[in-house]
Structure formats: structure tokens, C-alpha cells
DRENPA-3360 file (N, C-alpha, C; in nm, 2 decimals, always signed):
BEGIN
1 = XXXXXXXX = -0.33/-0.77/-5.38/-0.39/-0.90/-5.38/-0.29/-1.01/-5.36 ~ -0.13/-0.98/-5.41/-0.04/-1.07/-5.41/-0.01/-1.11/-5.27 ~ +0.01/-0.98/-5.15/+0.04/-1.01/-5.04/-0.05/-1.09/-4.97 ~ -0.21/-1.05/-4.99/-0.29/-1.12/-4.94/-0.26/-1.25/-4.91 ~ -0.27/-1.30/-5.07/-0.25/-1.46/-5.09/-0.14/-1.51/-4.99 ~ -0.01/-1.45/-4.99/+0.10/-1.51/-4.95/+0.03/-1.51/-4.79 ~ +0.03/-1.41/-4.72/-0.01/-1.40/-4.58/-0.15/-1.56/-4.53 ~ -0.20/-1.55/-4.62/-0.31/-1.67/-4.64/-0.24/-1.82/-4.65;
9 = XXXXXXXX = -0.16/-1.79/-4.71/-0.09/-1.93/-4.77/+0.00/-1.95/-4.65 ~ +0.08/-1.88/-4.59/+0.18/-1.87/-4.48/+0.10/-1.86/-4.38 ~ -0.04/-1.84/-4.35/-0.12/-1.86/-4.24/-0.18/-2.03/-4.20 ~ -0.20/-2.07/-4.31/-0.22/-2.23/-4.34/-0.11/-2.30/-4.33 ~ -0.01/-2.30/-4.37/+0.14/-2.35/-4.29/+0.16/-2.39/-4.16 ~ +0.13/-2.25/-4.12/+0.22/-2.24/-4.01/+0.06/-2.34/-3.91 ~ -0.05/-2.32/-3.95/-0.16/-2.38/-3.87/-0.15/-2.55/-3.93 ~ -0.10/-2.57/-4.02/-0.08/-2.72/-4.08/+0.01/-2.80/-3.98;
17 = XXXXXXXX = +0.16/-2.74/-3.94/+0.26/-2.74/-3.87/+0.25/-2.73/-3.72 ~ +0.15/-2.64/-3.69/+0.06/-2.69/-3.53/+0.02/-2.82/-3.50 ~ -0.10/-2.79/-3.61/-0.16/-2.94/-3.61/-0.03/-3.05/-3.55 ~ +0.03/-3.04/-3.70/+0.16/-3.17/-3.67/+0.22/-3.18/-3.52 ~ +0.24/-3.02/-3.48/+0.36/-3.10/-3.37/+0.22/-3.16/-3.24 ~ +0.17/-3.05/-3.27/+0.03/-3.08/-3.14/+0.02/-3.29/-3.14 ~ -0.01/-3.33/-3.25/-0.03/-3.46/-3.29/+0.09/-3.53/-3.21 ~ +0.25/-3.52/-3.28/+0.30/-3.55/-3.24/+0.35/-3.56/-3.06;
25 = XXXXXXXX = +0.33/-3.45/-3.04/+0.32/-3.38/-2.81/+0.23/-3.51/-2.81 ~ +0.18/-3.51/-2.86/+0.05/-3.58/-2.80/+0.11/-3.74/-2.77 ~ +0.15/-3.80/-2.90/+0.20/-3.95/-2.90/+0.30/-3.93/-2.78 ~ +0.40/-3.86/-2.79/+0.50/-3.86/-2.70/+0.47/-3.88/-2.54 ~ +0.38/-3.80/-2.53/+0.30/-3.79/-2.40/+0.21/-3.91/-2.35 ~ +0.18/-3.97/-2.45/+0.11/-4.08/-2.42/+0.22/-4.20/-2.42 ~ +0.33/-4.20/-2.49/+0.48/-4.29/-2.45/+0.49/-4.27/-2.32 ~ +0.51/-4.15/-2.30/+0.56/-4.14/-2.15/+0.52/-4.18/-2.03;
33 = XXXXXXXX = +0.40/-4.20/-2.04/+0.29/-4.25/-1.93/+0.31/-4.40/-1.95 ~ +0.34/-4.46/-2.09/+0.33/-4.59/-2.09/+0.45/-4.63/-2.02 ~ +0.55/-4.56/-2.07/+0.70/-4.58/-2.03/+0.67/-4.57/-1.84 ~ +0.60/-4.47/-1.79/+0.61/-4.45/-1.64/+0.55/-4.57/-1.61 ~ +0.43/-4.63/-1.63/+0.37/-4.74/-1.57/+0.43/-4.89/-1.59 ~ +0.50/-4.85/-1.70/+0.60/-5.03/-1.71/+0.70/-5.00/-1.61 ~ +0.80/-4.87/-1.58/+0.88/-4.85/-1.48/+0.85/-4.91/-1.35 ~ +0.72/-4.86/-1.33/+0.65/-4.90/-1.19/+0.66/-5.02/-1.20;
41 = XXXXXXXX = +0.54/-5.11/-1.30/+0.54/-5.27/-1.29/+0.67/-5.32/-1.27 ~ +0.78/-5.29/-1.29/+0.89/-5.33/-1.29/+1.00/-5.31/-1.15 ~ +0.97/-5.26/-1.08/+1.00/-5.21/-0.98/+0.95/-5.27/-0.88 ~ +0.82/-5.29/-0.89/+0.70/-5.39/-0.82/+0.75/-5.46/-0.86 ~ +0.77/-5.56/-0.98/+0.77/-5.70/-0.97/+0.97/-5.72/-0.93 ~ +1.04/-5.68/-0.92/+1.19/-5.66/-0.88/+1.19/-5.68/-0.67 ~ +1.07/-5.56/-0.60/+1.03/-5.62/-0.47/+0.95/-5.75/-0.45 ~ +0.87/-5.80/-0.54/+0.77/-5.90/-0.49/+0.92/-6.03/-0.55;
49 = XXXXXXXX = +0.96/-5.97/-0.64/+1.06/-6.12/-0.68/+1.16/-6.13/-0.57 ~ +1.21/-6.06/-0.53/+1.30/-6.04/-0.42/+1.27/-6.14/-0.31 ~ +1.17/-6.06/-0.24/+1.06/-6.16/-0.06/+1.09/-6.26/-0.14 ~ +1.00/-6.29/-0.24/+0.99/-6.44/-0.25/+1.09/-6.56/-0.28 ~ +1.19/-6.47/-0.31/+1.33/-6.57/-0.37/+1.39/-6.61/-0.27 ~ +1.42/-6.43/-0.10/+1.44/-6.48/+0.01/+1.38/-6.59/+0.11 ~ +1.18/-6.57/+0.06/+1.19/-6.71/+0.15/+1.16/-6.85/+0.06 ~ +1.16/-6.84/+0.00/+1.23/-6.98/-0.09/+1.34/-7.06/-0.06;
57 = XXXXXXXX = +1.42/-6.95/-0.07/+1.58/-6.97/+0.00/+1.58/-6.99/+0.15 ~ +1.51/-6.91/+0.24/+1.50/-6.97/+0.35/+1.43/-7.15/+0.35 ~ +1.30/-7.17/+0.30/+1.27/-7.29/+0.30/+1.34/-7.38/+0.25 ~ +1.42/-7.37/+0.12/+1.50/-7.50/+0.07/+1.63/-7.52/+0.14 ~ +1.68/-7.42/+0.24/+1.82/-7.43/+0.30/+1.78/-7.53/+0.43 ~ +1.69/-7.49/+0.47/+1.65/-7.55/+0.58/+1.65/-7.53/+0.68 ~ +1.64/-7.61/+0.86/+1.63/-7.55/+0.98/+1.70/-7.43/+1.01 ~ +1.69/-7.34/+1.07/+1.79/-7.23/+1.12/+1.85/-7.14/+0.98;
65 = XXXXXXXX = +1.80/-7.15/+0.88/+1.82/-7.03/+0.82/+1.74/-6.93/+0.79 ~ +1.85/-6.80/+0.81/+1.79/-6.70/+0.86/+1.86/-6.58/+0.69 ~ +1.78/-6.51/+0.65/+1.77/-6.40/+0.55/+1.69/-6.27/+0.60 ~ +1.76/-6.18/+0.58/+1.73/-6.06/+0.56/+1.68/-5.98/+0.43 ~ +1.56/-5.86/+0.47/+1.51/-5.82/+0.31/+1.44/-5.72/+0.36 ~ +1.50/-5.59/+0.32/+1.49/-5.45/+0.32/+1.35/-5.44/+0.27 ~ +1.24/-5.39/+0.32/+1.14/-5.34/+0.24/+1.13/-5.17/+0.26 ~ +1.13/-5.11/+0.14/+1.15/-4.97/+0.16/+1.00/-4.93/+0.17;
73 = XXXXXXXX = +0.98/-4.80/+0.19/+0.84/-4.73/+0.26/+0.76/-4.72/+0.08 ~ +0.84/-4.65/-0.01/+0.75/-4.68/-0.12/+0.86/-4.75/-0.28 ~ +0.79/-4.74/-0.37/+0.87/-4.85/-0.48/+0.98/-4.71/-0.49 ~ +1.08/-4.77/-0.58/+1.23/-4.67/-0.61/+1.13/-4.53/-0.70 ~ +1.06/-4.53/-0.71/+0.97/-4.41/-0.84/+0.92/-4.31/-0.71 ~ +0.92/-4.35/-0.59/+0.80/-4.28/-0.53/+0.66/-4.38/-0.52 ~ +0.64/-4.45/-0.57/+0.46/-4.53/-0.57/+0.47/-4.57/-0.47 ~ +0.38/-4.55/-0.38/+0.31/-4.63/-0.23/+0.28/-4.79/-0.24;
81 = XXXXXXXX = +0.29/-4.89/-0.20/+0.25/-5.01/-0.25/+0.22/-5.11/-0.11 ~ +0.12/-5.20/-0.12/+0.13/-5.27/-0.05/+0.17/-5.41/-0.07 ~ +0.22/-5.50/+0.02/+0.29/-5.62/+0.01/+0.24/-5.73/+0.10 ~ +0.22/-5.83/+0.05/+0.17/-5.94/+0.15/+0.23/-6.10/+0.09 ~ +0.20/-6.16/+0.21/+0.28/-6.30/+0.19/+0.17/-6.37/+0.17 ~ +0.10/-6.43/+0.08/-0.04/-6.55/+0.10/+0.01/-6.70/+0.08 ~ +0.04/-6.75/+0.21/+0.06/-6.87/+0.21/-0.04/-6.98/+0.15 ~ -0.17/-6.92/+0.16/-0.25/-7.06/+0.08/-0.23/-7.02/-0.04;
89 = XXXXXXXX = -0.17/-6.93/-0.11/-0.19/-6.89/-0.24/-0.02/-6.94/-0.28 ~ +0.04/-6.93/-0.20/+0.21/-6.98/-0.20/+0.21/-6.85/-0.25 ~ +0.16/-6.76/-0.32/+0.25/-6.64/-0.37/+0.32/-6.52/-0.24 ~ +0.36/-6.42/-0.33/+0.39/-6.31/-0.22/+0.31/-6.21/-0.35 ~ +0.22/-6.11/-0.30/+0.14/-6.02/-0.32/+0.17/-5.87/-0.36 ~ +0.21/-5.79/-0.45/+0.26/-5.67/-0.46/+0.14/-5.59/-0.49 ~ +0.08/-5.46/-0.47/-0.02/-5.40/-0.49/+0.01/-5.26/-0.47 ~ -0.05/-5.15/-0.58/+0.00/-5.05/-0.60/-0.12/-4.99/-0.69;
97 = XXXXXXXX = -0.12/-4.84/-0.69/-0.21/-4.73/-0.79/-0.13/-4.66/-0.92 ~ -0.17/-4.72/-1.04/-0.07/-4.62/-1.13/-0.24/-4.59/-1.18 ~ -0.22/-4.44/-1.23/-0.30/-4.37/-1.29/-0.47/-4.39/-1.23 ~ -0.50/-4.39/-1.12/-0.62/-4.45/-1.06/-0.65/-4.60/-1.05 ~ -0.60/-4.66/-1.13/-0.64/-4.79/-1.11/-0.53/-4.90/-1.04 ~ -0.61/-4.98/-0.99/-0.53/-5.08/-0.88/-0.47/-5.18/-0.99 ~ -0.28/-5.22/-0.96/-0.20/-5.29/-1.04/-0.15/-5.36/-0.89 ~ -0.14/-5.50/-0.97/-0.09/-5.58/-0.88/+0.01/-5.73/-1.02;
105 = XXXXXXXX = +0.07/-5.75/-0.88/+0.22/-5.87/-0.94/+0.19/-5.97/-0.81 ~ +0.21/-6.06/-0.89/+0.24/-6.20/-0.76/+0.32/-6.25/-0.81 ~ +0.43/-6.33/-0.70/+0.54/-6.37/-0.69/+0.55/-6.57/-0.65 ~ +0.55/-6.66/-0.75/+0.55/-6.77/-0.65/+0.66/-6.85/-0.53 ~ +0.58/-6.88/-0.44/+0.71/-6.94/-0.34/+0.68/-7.08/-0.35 ~ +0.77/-7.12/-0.28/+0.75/-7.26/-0.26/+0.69/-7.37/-0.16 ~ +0.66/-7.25/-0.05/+0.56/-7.34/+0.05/+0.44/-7.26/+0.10 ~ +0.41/-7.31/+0.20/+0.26/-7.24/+0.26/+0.27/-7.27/+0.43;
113 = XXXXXXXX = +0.38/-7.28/+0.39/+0.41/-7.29/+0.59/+0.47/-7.16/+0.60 ~ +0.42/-7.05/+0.62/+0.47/-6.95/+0.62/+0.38/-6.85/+0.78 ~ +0.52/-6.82/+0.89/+0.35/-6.72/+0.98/+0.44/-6.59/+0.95 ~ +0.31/-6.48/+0.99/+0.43/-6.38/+1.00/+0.33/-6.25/+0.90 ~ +0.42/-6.16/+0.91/+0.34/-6.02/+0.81/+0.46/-5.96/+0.83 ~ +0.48/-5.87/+0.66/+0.56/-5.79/+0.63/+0.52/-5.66/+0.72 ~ +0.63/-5.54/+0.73/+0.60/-5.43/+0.76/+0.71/-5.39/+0.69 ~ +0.60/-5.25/+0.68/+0.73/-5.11/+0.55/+0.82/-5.06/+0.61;
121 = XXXXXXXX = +0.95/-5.03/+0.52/+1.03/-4.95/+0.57/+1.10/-4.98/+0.72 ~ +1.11/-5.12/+0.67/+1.19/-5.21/+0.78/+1.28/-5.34/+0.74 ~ +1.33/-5.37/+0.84/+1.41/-5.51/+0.79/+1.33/-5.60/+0.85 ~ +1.31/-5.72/+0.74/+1.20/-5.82/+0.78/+1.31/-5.95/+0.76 ~ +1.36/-6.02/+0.88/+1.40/-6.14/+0.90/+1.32/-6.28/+0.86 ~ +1.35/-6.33/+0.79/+1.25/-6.45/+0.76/+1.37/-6.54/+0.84 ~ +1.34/-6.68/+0.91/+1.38/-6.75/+0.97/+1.30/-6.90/+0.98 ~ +1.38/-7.01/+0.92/+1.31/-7.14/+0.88/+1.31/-7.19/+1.06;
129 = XXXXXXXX = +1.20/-7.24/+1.11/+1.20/-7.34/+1.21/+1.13/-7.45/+1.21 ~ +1.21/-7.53/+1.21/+1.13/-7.64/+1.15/+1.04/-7.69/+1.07 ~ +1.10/-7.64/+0.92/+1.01/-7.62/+0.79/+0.88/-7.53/+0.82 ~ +0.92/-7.42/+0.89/+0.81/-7.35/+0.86/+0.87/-7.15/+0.85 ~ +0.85/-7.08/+0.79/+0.94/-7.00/+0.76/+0.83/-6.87/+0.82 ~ +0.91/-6.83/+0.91/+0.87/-6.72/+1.04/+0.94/-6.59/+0.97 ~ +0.84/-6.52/+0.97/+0.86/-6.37/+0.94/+0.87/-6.23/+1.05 ~ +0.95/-6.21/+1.07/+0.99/-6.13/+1.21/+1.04/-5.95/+1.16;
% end
């Protein structure tokens, strides 16, 4: 009867101590996802802050300045993202999928004289012409 008990009692332990870590896996795992999706936002908002600082800087420098600005094919993690310039909105636009659902950052600029459309995984020359900042 004595062994019973112990085997009983060391069976409840060891299923107590599951529980625990199971619980624990769990919080961690759920950190990690948070930690991946702030990574992203951050990455995203590091490209949309970028465009927009370059054409800000093109606009306030004035006629004939010309800046360059790497857009790579997806964010530094791997995430696919799309990017746009909304001149009535003065922002610049970052857009992206973490975990199924659509995350987006906007970036403000300084004007709305803006022509032109980004493309990926290219060098996009912004160039001021006569206070209006051309995207090439």
C-alpha cells in the first residue's frame, strides 16, 4: 500500500509540473509573437520614416535637389509590404500583414506637391523642380 501511495503522489507531481511548464511555453510563446510583430512595426516605421525625411529634405533644400532612397523588395524580417506617397494626405504610407491582419504606419511630410510612385527593390531618386518633388 506504501508503494502505491508514493507512485500516486509522484504521479501528481510530475502532472502538477506539466501543467506549470505547459503554462509557462505558453506565455513565452505568446511574448514571442508580440516581440515578432513590434519587430515588424518597427522596421516598417524605420522605411516609411526614411522616404519621408528624404523628401522633406528634398523640399526644404530646394530647386535641384536631388536624394536617393533604397527601397528593398521586403522589410529586413522577410514581411512583404506595400509603400505609397499620399500627397493630399502629405503622409508617406507603409502597409503590411502580420498574423492575417492588415498593419499600417504613416509617415508625415511636408508638402503635397509631390508626382511620382515608389517601386520595390529599386533606387527611387526624389528630385525638387521647382518646389515640386518628382519621384523617379
Amino acid at each position: 500500500m506504501r508503494k502505491a501511495q508514493i507512485v500516486t503522489d509522484f504521479t501528481m507531481i510530475i502532472i502538477a509540473a506539466m501543467i506549470i511548464f505547459l503554462f509557462i511555453f505558453s506565455t513565452i510563446n505568446k511574448r514571442n509573437d508580440e516581440l515578432s510583430g513590434t519587430r515588424t512595426y518597427l522596421f516598417a516605421k524605420q522605411l516609411a520614416d526614411q522616404v519621408a525625411s528624404a523628401v522633406n529634405t528634398v523640399h526644404i533644400a530646394g530647386d535641384g535637389t536631388s536624394r536617393e532612397v533604397v527601397l528593398p523588395e521586403n522589410l529586413k524580417d522577410g514581411t512583404p509590404y506595400l509603400i505609397t506617397v499620399e500627397p493630399g494626405n502629405r503622409a508617406v504610407r507603409i502597409k503590411w500583414y502580420y498574423q492575417n491582419n492588415q498593419r499600417e504606419y504613416s509617415s508625415t511630410i511636408l508638402t503635397s506637391n509631390i508626382n511620382g510612385s515608389l517601386n520595390f527593390n529599386t533606387s527611387v531618386n526624389l528630385t525638387n523642380v521647382r518646389g515640386t518633388v518628382q519621384v523617379t
